[in-house]
DRENTIMAR-458126 format. One record per residue (C-alpha): x, y, z. Coordinates in steps of 0.02 Angstrom, whole numbers, plus 50000, padded with zeros to 5 digits. Layout:
N
XYZ
...
***
This chain:
505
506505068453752
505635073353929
503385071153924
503125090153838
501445094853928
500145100453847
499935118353796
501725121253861
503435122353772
504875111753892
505705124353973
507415114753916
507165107253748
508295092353696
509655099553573
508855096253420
507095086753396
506965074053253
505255086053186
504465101353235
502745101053140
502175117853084
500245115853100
499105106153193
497595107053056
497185087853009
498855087552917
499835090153082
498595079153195
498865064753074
500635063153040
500835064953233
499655051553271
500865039353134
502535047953206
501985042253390
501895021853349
500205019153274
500525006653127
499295001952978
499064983752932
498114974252811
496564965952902
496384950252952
495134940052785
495474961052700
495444958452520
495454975252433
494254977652284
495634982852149
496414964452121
498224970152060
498404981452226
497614968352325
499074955052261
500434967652324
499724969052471
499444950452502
501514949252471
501834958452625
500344954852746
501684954252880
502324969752872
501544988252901
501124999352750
502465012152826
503874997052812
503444992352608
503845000052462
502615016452426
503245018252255
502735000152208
501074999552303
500575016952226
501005012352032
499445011351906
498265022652035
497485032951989
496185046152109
495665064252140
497555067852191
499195072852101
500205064952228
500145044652194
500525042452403
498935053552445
497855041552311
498665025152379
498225026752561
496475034552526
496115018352418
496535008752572
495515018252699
494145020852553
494015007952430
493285014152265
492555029052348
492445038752193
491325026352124
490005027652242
490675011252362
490595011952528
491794998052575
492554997652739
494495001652757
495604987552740
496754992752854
496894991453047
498074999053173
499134993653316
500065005053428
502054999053426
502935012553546
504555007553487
504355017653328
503885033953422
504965048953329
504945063353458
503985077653386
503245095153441
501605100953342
501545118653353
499805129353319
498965145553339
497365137953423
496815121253475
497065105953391
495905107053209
496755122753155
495675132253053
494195122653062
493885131053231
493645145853138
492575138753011
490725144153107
489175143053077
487695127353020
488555125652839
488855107552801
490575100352742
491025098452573
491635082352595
490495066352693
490735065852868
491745049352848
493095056652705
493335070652846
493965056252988
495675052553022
496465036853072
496025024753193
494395034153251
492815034553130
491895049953143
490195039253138
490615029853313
491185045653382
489605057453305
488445044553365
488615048553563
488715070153520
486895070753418
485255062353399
485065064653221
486495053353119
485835050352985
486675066752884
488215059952815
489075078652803
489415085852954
489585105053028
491335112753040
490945114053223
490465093953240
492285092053122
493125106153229
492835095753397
493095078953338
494905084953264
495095091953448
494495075553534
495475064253422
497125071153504
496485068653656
495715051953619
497365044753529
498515052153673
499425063753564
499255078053691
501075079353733
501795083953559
500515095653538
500735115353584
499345128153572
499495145453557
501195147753473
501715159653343
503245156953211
504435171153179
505545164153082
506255146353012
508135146752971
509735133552937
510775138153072
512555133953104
512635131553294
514575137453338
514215130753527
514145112953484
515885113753420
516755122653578
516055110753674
516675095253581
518215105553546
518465107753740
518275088853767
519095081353631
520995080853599
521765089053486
522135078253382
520295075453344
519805097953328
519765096553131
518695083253092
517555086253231
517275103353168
517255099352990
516065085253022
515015096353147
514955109753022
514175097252889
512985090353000
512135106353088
512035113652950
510495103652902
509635106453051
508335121053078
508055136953207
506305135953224
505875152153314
504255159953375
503315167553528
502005158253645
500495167853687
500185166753891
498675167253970
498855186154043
499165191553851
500955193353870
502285181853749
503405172853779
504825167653660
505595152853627
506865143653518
506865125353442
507935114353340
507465102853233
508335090353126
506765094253011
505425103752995
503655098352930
502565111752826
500695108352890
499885125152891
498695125052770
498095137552634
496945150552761
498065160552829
497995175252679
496375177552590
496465182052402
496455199552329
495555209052191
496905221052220
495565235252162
495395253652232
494405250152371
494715236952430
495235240252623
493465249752625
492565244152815
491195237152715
492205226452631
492685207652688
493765193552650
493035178752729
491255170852791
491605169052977
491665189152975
490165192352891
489125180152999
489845189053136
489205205553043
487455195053051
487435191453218
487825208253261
486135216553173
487145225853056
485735221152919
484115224953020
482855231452911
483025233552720
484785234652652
485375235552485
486085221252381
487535211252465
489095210952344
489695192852322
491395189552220
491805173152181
491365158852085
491975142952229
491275134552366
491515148752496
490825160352387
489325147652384
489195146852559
489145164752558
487605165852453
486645152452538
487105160552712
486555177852648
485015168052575
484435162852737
484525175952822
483375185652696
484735197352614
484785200352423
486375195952335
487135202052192
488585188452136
489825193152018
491125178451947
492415180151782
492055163151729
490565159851609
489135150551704
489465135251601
491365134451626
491735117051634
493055120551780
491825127351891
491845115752053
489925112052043
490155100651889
491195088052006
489825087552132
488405075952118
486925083352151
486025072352267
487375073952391
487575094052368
485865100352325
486325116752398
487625120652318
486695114752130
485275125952184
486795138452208
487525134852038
485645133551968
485435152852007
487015155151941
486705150451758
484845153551788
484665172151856
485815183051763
485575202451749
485195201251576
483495191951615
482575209351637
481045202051780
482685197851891
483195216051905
482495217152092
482605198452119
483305192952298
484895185352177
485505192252031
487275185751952
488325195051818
489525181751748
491205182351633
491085200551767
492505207051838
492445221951992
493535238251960
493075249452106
492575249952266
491665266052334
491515273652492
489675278952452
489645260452441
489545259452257
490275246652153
491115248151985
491035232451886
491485227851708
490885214951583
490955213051375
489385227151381
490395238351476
490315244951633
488915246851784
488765254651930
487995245252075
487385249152253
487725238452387
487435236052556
489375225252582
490755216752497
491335200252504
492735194952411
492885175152410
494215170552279
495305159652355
496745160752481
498465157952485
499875151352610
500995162952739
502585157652744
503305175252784
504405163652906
505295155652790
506765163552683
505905173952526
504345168952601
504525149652556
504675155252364
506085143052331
505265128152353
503505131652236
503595118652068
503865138751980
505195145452061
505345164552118
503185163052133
502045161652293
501715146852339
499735142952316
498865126552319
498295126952139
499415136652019
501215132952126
501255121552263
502845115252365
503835104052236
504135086552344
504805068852317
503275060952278
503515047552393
504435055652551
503385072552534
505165081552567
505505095152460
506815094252322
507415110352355
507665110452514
508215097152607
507425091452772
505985102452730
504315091552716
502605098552648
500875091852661
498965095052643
498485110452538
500445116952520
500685102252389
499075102252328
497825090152425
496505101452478
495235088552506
495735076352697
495525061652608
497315065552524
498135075152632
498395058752759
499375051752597
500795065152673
500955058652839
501265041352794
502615047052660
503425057252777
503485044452923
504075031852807
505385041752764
505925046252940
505695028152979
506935023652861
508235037352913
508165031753078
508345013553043
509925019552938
510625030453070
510465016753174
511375002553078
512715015253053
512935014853275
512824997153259
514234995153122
515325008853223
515164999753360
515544983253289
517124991053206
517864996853384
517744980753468
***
């Protein structure tokens, strides 16, 4: 494969690349960084704080985690993750995490460029993917150190950008430029292409390859070449998009891939109420645009009650943002305040004490407590909103009926699902229901636990949010099941050569 520079497509691509990478979120940057030679070891004097795992591991010191046995390493885990690959590799970066440990990783990494697998990453933006759109002073969910990816702790690399590190969550603009850096840092660049756009992601049976072989081969050989070519392009994918230029314009392109890797995340299409209303101007689906909205002065002077719809993280950020810049918020959620799903139980508070104060006002400041009635936050829970307004009125419902409420904006924060308009029926094949959208909770991709390739559809490979690892600790579980499995293909493939070879002489 000819050096791909970065930001570029090659202006003659190889016939068909081994992967083409759809997303270059964490998911994307990570499995590239295995995919181009980097290998994980145990450490030198490691010994791993769960003693069965730590016996397994002492069997095969030799050899990387990418060349053992996944399945064996990962049985009797258990973690914050469906997938036992995710859970595995996040107990060797983070020992006993969820118990409060802080135990370094017990793995270290070597660069071996003889297990480079040629690969494109393809994204909208710069390396990060949506975290670059992720503004604002909010801190991460997750500690600055669950947020790092291989090989480069976010602490040594925080340390020169700010005075101050002794935070251990981070902005989405500090985790937005380290995801950037890290490509640069790991020399990743050339698989990585910004500004691209997929159409479409199809099989594709490539008629040229056979006239060509048929044209050099003999006769005697047409049928089985093209009964052999037929079975073997037929696996591989048209991976077809544009690549936005600098002037604006686009400019198309066409890959082929032997596979294709699912990496783009869960952002792309915010959740609906699906209420009259709903496409109202004064009505948004994400944060970023009503900061923006902030920024802009749109609520100079005394406004009305901000309309908040959600009972998640986003929707907490959303209150807390509104909170400090001195707006009132009305918060409507269906869920009762004590539902033990709600995502605040699974926080502990002295890491998150925003979002318990968040969850505090929640249970604590309902409508029905009559001195709140002009408070700066009032929630209506087990609430669900009807109708938007143009007057900017709000119809919402709850078991007293309904109410009428006057707001200044809108924002719905329920979730958000994946766009996979690209793929055939919109990628509903492949979701553990079949005939559904694929979302991250109720109907993620369906995978081989172990390879991360889906079971309906061969050569297809999911990670991150798409199979259900929302948080980055787990989604780097993906990339080493994937390049283990593409590992072993290609050790396969090549012992076939070798025996062909051995046959003929």
């Amino acid at each position: 494969m000819p050096l791909v520079e970065e930001s570029t497509l090659p202006a003659d691509p190889p016939l068909t690349l081994p992967l083409v990478i759809l997303g270059n979120g964490p998911s994307g940057i990570c499995l590239s960084y295995m995919l181009s030679g980097y290998r994980p070891y145990l450490s030198p004097d490691a010994m791993h704080p769960n003693p069965i795992l730590n016996s397994k591991l002492e069997e095969a010191r030799h050899l990387s985690i990418i060349d053992q046995d996944l399945e064996y390493l990962s049985e009797g885990l258990e973690g914050r993750s469906s997938n036992p690959v995710a859970v595995l590799f996040d107990t060797l970066l983070h020992p006993d995490a969820d118990f409060g440990y802080n135990y370094p990783s017990v793995l270290q990494w070597k660069l071996e460029q003889q297990h480079y697998i040629p690969h494109l990453v393809l994204g909208k933006g710069p390396p990060g993917g949506a975290w670059h759109a992720m503004e604002g002073s909010m801190l991460t969910l997750s500690l600055g150190d669950w947020m790092e990816l291989p090989g480069l702790t976010f602490k040594e690399w925080i340390a020169g950008k700010r005075r101050n590190t002794k935070s251990d969550r981070a902005t989405p603009e500090e985790i937005a430029s380290y995801y950037k850096q890290y490509v640069t840092i790991m020399g990743l660049q050339r698989n990585f292409v910004e500004n691209t756009y997929i159409t479409s992601v199809s099989r594709l049976y490539r008629n040229q390859d056979v006239d060509e072989l048929k044209h050099a081969s003999s006769q005697s050989l047409l049928s089985d070449i093209e009964s052999g070519l037929e079975i073997a392009t037929k696996r591989n994918w048209e991976v077809c998009g544009y690549q936005r230029a600098a002037d604006g314009s686009h400019l198309p392109f066409c890959l082929f891939a032997e596979c294709v890797a699912l990496a783009t995340g869960t952002f792309d299409s915010p959740a609906r109420l699906e209420v009259e209303g709903e496409d109202l101007p004064f009505v948004y689906h994400s944060l970023p645009d009503f900061e923006v909205a902030i920024s802009r002065g749109t609520f100079n002077g005394n406004v009305d009650h901000v309309l908040i719809v959600g009972a998640g993280l986003t929707a907490a950020d959303a209150v807390l943002c509104a909170h400090n810049n001195k707006l009132p918020v009305i918060h409507v959620f269906r869920r009762h305040a004590s539902d033990s799903g709600l995502i605040f139980k699974q926080l502990p508070k002295n890491l998150y004490p925003e979002y318990h104060k968040v969850y505090h006002m929640m249970c604590t400041q309902s409508h029905t407590t009559a001195s709140n009635l002009h408070s700066t936050y009032v929630s209506y829970p087990e609430h669900c909103v009807l109708s938007l307004r143009p007057d900017k009125k709000c119809v919402i419902q709850g078991a007293s009926g309904l109410k009428v409420l006057k707001i200044s904006v809108a924002l719905i924060l329920i979730g958000s699902h994946p766009n996979l308009f690209f793929l055939k029926e919109q990628g509903q094949s492949i979701g553990h229901i079949p005939h559904q959208p694929i979302s991250c909770k109720g109907n993620p991709v369906h995978i081989n636990p172990y390879t991360y390739e889906a079971t309906k559809e061969p050569n297809l490979f999911a990670l991150g949010p798409l199979v259900g690892d929302n948080f980055i600790r787990f989604l780097k579980g993906g990339a080493l099941g994937i390049t283990r499995c593409l590992e072993v293909r290609k050790n396969k493939k090549k012992l076939n050569v070798d025996s062909e070879v051995v046959d003929n002489v």
